[in-house]
VOGU-3710 file (C-alpha; in Angstrom, 3 decimals, decimal comma):
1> xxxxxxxxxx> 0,000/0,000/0,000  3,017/2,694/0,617  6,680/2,086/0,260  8,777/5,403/2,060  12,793/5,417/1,251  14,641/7,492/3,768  18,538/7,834/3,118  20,033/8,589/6,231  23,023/10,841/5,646  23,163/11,609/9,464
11> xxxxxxxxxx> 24,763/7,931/9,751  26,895/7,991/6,735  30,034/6,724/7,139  32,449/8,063/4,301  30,485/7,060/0,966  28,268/4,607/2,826  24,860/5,749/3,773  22,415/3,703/5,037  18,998/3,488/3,555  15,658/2,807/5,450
21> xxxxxxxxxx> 12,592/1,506/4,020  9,418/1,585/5,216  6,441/-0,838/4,057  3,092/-1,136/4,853  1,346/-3,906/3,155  -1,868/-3,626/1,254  -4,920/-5,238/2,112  -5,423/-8,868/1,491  -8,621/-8,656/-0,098  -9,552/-6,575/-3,171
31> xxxxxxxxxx> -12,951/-5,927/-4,320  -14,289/-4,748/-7,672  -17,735/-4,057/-8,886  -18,707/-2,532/-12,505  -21,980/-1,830/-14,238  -21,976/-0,779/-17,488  -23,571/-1,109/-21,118  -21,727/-2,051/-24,267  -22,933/-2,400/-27,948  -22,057/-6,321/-27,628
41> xxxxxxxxxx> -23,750/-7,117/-24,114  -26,242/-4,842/-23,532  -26,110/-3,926/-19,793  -23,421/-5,799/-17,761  -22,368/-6,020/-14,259  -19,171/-7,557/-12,974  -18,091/-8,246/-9,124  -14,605/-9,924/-8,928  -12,804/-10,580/-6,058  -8,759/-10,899/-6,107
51> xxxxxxxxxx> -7,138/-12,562/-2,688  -3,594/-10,921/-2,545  -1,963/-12,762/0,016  -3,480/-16,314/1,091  -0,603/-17,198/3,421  2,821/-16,885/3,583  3,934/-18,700/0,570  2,911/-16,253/-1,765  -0,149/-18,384/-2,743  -2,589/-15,991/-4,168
61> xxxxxxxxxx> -6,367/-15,643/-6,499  -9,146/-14,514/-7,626  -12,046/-15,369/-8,380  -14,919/-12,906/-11,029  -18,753/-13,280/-11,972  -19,833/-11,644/-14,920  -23,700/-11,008/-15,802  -25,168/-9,369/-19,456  -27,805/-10,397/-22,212  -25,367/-12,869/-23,733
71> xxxxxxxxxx> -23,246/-14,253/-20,935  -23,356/-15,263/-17,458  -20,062/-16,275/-16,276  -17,890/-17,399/-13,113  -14,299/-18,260/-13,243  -11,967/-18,852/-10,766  -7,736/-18,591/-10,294  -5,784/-20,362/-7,690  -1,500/-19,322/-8,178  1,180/-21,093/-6,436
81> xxxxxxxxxx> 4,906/-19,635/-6,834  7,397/-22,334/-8,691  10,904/-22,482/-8,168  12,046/-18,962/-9,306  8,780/-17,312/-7,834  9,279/-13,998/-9,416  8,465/-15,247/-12,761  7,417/-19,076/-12,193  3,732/-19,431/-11,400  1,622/-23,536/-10,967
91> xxxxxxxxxx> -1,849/-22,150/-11,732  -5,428/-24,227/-11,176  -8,490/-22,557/-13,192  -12,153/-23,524/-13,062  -15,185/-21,481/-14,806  -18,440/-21,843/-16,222  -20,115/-20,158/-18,897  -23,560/-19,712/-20,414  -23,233/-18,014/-23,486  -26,301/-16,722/-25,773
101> xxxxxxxxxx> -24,756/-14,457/-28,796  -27,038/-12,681/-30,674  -26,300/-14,016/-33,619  -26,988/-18,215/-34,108  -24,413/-19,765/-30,888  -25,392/-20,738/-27,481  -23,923/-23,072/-25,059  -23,021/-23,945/-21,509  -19,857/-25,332/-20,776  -17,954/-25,988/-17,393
111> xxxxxxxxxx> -13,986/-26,086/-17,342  -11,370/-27,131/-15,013  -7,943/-27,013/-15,810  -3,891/-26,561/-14,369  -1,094/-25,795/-15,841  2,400/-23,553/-15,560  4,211/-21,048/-16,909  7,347/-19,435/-17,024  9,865/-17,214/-18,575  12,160/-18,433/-21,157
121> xxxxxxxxxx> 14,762/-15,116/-22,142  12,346/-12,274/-23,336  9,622/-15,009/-24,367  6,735/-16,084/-21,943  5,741/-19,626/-21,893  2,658/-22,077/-20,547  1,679/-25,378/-20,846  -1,800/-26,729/-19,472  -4,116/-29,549/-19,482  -8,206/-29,179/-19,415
131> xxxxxxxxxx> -11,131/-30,545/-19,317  -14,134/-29,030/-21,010  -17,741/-30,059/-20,793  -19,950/-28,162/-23,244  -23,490/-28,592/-24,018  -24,024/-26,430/-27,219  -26,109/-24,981/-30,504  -24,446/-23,434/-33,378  -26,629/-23,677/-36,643  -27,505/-27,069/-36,889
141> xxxxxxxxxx> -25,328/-28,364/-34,975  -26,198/-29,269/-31,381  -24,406/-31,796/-29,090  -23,138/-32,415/-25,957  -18,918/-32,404/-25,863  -16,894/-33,693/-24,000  -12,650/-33,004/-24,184  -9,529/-33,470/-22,590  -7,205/-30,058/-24,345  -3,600/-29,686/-23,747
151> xxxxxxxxxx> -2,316/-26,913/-24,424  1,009/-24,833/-24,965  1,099/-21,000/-26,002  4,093/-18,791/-26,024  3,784/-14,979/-25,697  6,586/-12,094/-26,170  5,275/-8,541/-25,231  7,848/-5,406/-26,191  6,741/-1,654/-25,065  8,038/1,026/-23,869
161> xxxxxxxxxx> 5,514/1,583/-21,284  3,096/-1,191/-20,227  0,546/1,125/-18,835  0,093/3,752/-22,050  2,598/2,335/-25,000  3,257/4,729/-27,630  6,019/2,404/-29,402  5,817/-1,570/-28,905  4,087/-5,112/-30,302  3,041/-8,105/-28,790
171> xxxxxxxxxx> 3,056/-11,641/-30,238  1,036/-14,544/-28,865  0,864/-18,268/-30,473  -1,254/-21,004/-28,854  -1,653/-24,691/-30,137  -4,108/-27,046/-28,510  -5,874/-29,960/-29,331  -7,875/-33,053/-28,597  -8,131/-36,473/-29,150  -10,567/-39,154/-29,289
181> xxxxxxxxxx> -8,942/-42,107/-28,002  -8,319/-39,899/-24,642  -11,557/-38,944/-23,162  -12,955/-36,413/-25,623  -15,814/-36,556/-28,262  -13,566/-35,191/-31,052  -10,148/-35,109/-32,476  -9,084/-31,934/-33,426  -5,488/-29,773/-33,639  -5,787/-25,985/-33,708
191> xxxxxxxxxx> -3,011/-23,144/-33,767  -3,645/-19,459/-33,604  -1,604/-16,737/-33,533  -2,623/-12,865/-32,901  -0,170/-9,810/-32,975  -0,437/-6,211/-31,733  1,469/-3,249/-33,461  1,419/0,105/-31,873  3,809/2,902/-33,247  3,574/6,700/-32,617
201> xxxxxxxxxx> 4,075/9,982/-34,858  4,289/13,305/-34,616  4,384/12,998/-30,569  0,403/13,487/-30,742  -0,791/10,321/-32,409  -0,911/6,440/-32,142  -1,334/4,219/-35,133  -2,743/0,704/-33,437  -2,877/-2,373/-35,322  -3,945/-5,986/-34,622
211> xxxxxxxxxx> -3,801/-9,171/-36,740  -5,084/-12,750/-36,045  -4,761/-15,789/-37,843  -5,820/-19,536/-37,215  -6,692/-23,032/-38,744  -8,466/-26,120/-37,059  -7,747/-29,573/-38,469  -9,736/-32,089/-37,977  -12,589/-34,709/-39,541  -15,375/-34,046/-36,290
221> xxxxxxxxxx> -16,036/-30,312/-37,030  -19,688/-30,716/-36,392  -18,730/-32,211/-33,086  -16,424/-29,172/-31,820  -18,716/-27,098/-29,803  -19,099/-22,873/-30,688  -16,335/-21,932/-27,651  -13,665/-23,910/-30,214  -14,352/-22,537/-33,366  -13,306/-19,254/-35,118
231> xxxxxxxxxx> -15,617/-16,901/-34,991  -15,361/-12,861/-35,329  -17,395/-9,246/-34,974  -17,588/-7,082/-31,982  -16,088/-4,092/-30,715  -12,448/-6,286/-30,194  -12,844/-7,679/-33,686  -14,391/-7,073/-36,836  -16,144/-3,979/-35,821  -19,336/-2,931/-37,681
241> xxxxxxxxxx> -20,601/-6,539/-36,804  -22,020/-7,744/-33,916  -20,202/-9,955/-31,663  -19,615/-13,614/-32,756  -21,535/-12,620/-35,706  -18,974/-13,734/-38,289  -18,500/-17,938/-38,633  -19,184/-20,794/-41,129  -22,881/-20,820/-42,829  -24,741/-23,651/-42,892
251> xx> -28,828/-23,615/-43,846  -29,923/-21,773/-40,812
//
Protein backbone atom coordinates (compact mmCIF):
# COMPACT_ATOMS: atom_id res chain seq x y z
CA UNK A 1 0.00 0.00 0.00
CA UNK A 2 3.02 2.69 0.62
CA UNK A 3 6.68 2.09 0.26
CA UNK A 4 8.78 5.40 2.06
CA UNK A 5 12.79 5.42 1.25
CA UNK A 6 14.64 7.49 3.77
CA UNK A 7 18.54 7.83 3.12
CA UNK A 8 20.03 8.59 6.23
CA UNK A 9 23.02 10.84 5.65
CA UNK A 10 23.16 11.61 9.46
CA UNK A 11 24.76 7.93 9.75
CA UNK A 12 26.90 7.99 6.73
CA UNK A 13 30.03 6.72 7.14
CA UNK A 14 32.45 8.06 4.30
CA UNK A 15 30.49 7.06 0.97
CA UNK A 16 28.27 4.61 2.83
CA UNK A 17 24.86 5.75 3.77
CA UNK A 18 22.42 3.70 5.04
CA UNK A 19 19.00 3.49 3.55
CA UNK A 20 15.66 2.81 5.45
CA UNK A 21 12.59 1.51 4.02
CA UNK A 22 9.42 1.59 5.22
CA UNK A 23 6.44 -0.84 4.06
CA UNK A 24 3.09 -1.14 4.85
CA UNK A 25 1.35 -3.91 3.15
CA UNK A 26 -1.87 -3.63 1.25
CA UNK A 27 -4.92 -5.24 2.11
CA UNK A 28 -5.42 -8.87 1.49
CA UNK A 29 -8.62 -8.66 -0.10
CA UNK A 30 -9.55 -6.57 -3.17
CA UNK A 31 -12.95 -5.93 -4.32
CA UNK A 32 -14.29 -4.75 -7.67
CA UNK A 33 -17.74 -4.06 -8.89
CA UNK A 34 -18.71 -2.53 -12.50
CA UNK A 35 -21.98 -1.83 -14.24
CA UNK A 36 -21.98 -0.78 -17.49
CA UNK A 37 -23.57 -1.11 -21.12
CA UNK A 38 -21.73 -2.05 -24.27
CA UNK A 39 -22.93 -2.40 -27.95
CA UNK A 40 -22.06 -6.32 -27.63
CA UNK A 41 -23.75 -7.12 -24.11
CA UNK A 42 -26.24 -4.84 -23.53
CA UNK A 43 -26.11 -3.93 -19.79
CA UNK A 44 -23.42 -5.80 -17.76
CA UNK A 45 -22.37 -6.02 -14.26
CA UNK A 46 -19.17 -7.56 -12.97
CA UNK A 47 -18.09 -8.25 -9.12
CA UNK A 48 -14.61 -9.92 -8.93
CA UNK A 49 -12.80 -10.58 -6.06
CA UNK A 50 -8.76 -10.90 -6.11
CA UNK A 51 -7.14 -12.56 -2.69
CA UNK A 52 -3.59 -10.92 -2.54
CA UNK A 53 -1.96 -12.76 0.02
CA UNK A 54 -3.48 -16.31 1.09
CA UNK A 55 -0.60 -17.20 3.42
CA UNK A 56 2.82 -16.88 3.58
CA UNK A 57 3.93 -18.70 0.57
CA UNK A 58 2.91 -16.25 -1.77
CA UNK A 59 -0.15 -18.38 -2.74
CA UNK A 60 -2.59 -15.99 -4.17
CA UNK A 61 -6.37 -15.64 -6.50
CA UNK A 62 -9.15 -14.51 -7.63
CA UNK A 63 -12.05 -15.37 -8.38
CA UNK A 64 -14.92 -12.91 -11.03
CA UNK A 65 -18.75 -13.28 -11.97
CA UNK A 66 -19.83 -11.64 -14.92
CA UNK A 67 -23.70 -11.01 -15.80
CA UNK A 68 -25.17 -9.37 -19.46
CA UNK A 69 -27.81 -10.40 -22.21
CA UNK A 70 -25.37 -12.87 -23.73
CA UNK A 71 -23.25 -14.25 -20.93
CA UNK A 72 -23.36 -15.26 -17.46
CA UNK A 73 -20.06 -16.27 -16.28
CA UNK A 74 -17.89 -17.40 -13.11
CA UNK A 75 -14.30 -18.26 -13.24
CA UNK A 76 -11.97 -18.85 -10.77
CA UNK A 77 -7.74 -18.59 -10.29
CA UNK A 78 -5.78 -20.36 -7.69
CA UNK A 79 -1.50 -19.32 -8.18
CA UNK A 80 1.18 -21.09 -6.44
CA UNK A 81 4.91 -19.63 -6.83
CA UNK A 82 7.40 -22.33 -8.69
CA UNK A 83 10.90 -22.48 -8.17
CA UNK A 84 12.05 -18.96 -9.31
CA UNK A 85 8.78 -17.31 -7.83
CA UNK A 86 9.28 -14.00 -9.42
CA UNK A 87 8.47 -15.25 -12.76
CA UNK A 88 7.42 -19.08 -12.19
CA UNK A 89 3.73 -19.43 -11.40
CA UNK A 90 1.62 -23.54 -10.97
CA UNK A 91 -1.85 -22.15 -11.73
CA UNK A 92 -5.43 -24.23 -11.18
CA UNK A 93 -8.49 -22.56 -13.19
CA UNK A 94 -12.15 -23.52 -13.06
CA UNK A 95 -15.19 -21.48 -14.81
CA UNK A 96 -18.44 -21.84 -16.22
CA UNK A 97 -20.11 -20.16 -18.90
CA UNK A 98 -23.56 -19.71 -20.41
CA UNK A 99 -23.23 -18.01 -23.49
CA UNK A 100 -26.30 -16.72 -25.77
CA UNK A 101 -24.76 -14.46 -28.80
CA UNK A 102 -27.04 -12.68 -30.67
CA UNK A 103 -26.30 -14.02 -33.62
CA UNK A 104 -26.99 -18.22 -34.11
CA UNK A 105 -24.41 -19.77 -30.89
CA UNK A 106 -25.39 -20.74 -27.48
CA UNK A 107 -23.92 -23.07 -25.06
CA UNK A 108 -23.02 -23.94 -21.51
CA UNK A 109 -19.86 -25.33 -20.78
CA UNK A 110 -17.95 -25.99 -17.39
CA UNK A 111 -13.99 -26.09 -17.34
CA UNK A 112 -11.37 -27.13 -15.01
CA UNK A 113 -7.94 -27.01 -15.81
CA UNK A 114 -3.89 -26.56 -14.37
CA UNK A 115 -1.09 -25.79 -15.84
CA UNK A 116 2.40 -23.55 -15.56
CA UNK A 117 4.21 -21.05 -16.91
CA UNK A 118 7.35 -19.43 -17.02
CA UNK A 119 9.87 -17.21 -18.57
CA UNK A 120 12.16 -18.43 -21.16
CA UNK A 121 14.76 -15.12 -22.14
CA UNK A 122 12.35 -12.27 -23.34
CA UNK A 123 9.62 -15.01 -24.37
CA UNK A 124 6.74 -16.08 -21.94
CA UNK A 125 5.74 -19.63 -21.89
CA UNK A 126 2.66 -22.08 -20.55
CA UNK A 127 1.68 -25.38 -20.85
CA UNK A 128 -1.80 -26.73 -19.47
CA UNK A 129 -4.12 -29.55 -19.48
CA UNK A 130 -8.21 -29.18 -19.41
CA UNK A 131 -11.13 -30.55 -19.32
CA UNK A 132 -14.13 -29.03 -21.01
CA UNK A 133 -17.74 -30.06 -20.79
CA UNK A 134 -19.95 -28.16 -23.24
CA UNK A 135 -23.49 -28.59 -24.02
CA UNK A 136 -24.02 -26.43 -27.22
CA UNK A 137 -26.11 -24.98 -30.50
CA UNK A 138 -24.45 -23.43 -33.38
CA UNK A 139 -26.63 -23.68 -36.64
CA UNK A 140 -27.50 -27.07 -36.89
CA UNK A 141 -25.33 -28.36 -34.98
CA UNK A 142 -26.20 -29.27 -31.38
CA UNK A 143 -24.41 -31.80 -29.09
CA UNK A 144 -23.14 -32.41 -25.96
CA UNK A 145 -18.92 -32.40 -25.86
CA UNK A 146 -16.89 -33.69 -24.00
CA UNK A 147 -12.65 -33.00 -24.18
CA UNK A 148 -9.53 -33.47 -22.59
CA UNK A 149 -7.20 -30.06 -24.35
CA UNK A 150 -3.60 -29.69 -23.75
CA UNK A 151 -2.32 -26.91 -24.42
CA UNK A 152 1.01 -24.83 -24.97
CA UNK A 153 1.10 -21.00 -26.00
CA UNK A 154 4.09 -18.79 -26.02
CA UNK A 155 3.78 -14.98 -25.70
CA UNK A 156 6.59 -12.09 -26.17
CA UNK A 157 5.28 -8.54 -25.23
CA UNK A 158 7.85 -5.41 -26.19
CA UNK A 159 6.74 -1.65 -25.06
CA UNK A 160 8.04 1.03 -23.87
CA UNK A 161 5.51 1.58 -21.28
CA UNK A 162 3.10 -1.19 -20.23
CA UNK A 163 0.55 1.13 -18.83
CA UNK A 164 0.09 3.75 -22.05
CA UNK A 165 2.60 2.33 -25.00
CA UNK A 166 3.26 4.73 -27.63
CA UNK A 167 6.02 2.40 -29.40
CA UNK A 168 5.82 -1.57 -28.91
CA UNK A 169 4.09 -5.11 -30.30
CA UNK A 170 3.04 -8.11 -28.79
CA UNK A 171 3.06 -11.64 -30.24
CA UNK A 172 1.04 -14.54 -28.87
CA UNK A 173 0.86 -18.27 -30.47
CA UNK A 174 -1.25 -21.00 -28.85
CA UNK A 175 -1.65 -24.69 -30.14
CA UNK A 176 -4.11 -27.05 -28.51
CA UNK A 177 -5.87 -29.96 -29.33
CA UNK A 178 -7.87 -33.05 -28.60
CA UNK A 179 -8.13 -36.47 -29.15
CA UNK A 180 -10.57 -39.15 -29.29
CA UNK A 181 -8.94 -42.11 -28.00
CA UNK A 182 -8.32 -39.90 -24.64
CA UNK A 183 -11.56 -38.94 -23.16
CA UNK A 184 -12.95 -36.41 -25.62
CA UNK A 185 -15.81 -36.56 -28.26
CA UNK A 186 -13.57 -35.19 -31.05
CA UNK A 187 -10.15 -35.11 -32.48
CA UNK A 188 -9.08 -31.93 -33.43
CA UNK A 189 -5.49 -29.77 -33.64
CA UNK A 190 -5.79 -25.98 -33.71
CA UNK A 191 -3.01 -23.14 -33.77
CA UNK A 192 -3.65 -19.46 -33.60
CA UNK A 193 -1.60 -16.74 -33.53
CA UNK A 194 -2.62 -12.86 -32.90
CA UNK A 195 -0.17 -9.81 -32.98
CA UNK A 196 -0.44 -6.21 -31.73
CA UNK A 197 1.47 -3.25 -33.46
CA UNK A 198 1.42 0.10 -31.87
CA UNK A 199 3.81 2.90 -33.25
CA UNK A 200 3.57 6.70 -32.62
CA UNK A 201 4.08 9.98 -34.86
CA UNK A 202 4.29 13.30 -34.62
CA UNK A 203 4.38 13.00 -30.57
CA UNK A 204 0.40 13.49 -30.74
CA UNK A 205 -0.79 10.32 -32.41
CA UNK A 206 -0.91 6.44 -32.14
CA UNK A 207 -1.33 4.22 -35.13
CA UNK A 208 -2.74 0.70 -33.44
CA UNK A 209 -2.88 -2.37 -35.32
CA UNK A 210 -3.94 -5.99 -34.62
CA UNK A 211 -3.80 -9.17 -36.74
CA UNK A 212 -5.08 -12.75 -36.05
CA UNK A 213 -4.76 -15.79 -37.84
CA UNK A 214 -5.82 -19.54 -37.22
CA UNK A 215 -6.69 -23.03 -38.74
CA UNK A 216 -8.47 -26.12 -37.06
CA UNK A 217 -7.75 -29.57 -38.47
CA UNK A 218 -9.74 -32.09 -37.98
CA UNK A 219 -12.59 -34.71 -39.54
CA UNK A 220 -15.37 -34.05 -36.29
CA UNK A 221 -16.04 -30.31 -37.03
CA UNK A 222 -19.69 -30.72 -36.39
CA UNK A 223 -18.73 -32.21 -33.09
CA UNK A 224 -16.42 -29.17 -31.82
CA UNK A 225 -18.72 -27.10 -29.80
CA UNK A 226 -19.10 -22.87 -30.69
CA UNK A 227 -16.33 -21.93 -27.65
CA UNK A 228 -13.67 -23.91 -30.21
CA UNK A 229 -14.35 -22.54 -33.37
CA UNK A 230 -13.31 -19.25 -35.12
CA UNK A 231 -15.62 -16.90 -34.99
CA UNK A 232 -15.36 -12.86 -35.33
CA UNK A 233 -17.40 -9.25 -34.97
CA UNK A 234 -17.59 -7.08 -31.98
CA UNK A 235 -16.09 -4.09 -30.71
CA UNK A 236 -12.45 -6.29 -30.19
CA UNK A 237 -12.84 -7.68 -33.69
CA UNK A 238 -14.39 -7.07 -36.84
CA UNK A 239 -16.14 -3.98 -35.82
CA UNK A 240 -19.34 -2.93 -37.68
CA UNK A 241 -20.60 -6.54 -36.80
CA UNK A 242 -22.02 -7.74 -33.92
CA UNK A 243 -20.20 -9.95 -31.66
CA UNK A 244 -19.62 -13.61 -32.76
CA UNK A 245 -21.53 -12.62 -35.71
CA UNK A 246 -18.97 -13.73 -38.29
CA UNK A 247 -18.50 -17.94 -38.63
CA UNK A 248 -19.18 -20.79 -41.13
CA UNK A 249 -22.88 -20.82 -42.83
CA UNK A 250 -24.74 -23.65 -42.89
CA UNK A 251 -28.83 -23.62 -43.85
CA UNK A 252 -29.92 -21.77 -40.81
Amino acid sequence: QRVEVLPRQDRAQGLEVPIEVDLVAGKRQRWHAGLGYGTDTGPRGTVALELRRINRHGHRGQSEIKVSQIEKSFTAGYQIPGAYPRTDVITFDLGYADLHPRTSEESRSSKIATGVSQSRGRWREAYSLGFQHEDFTVGLDEGISKLLIPRASWSLVQADDRIYTTHGQRVQIDLLGADRSVVSSATFLQGEVQGTLIRSFADRFRFITRAQVGATATNDFHDLPPTIRFFAGGDQSVRGYAYHQLGEKDAE
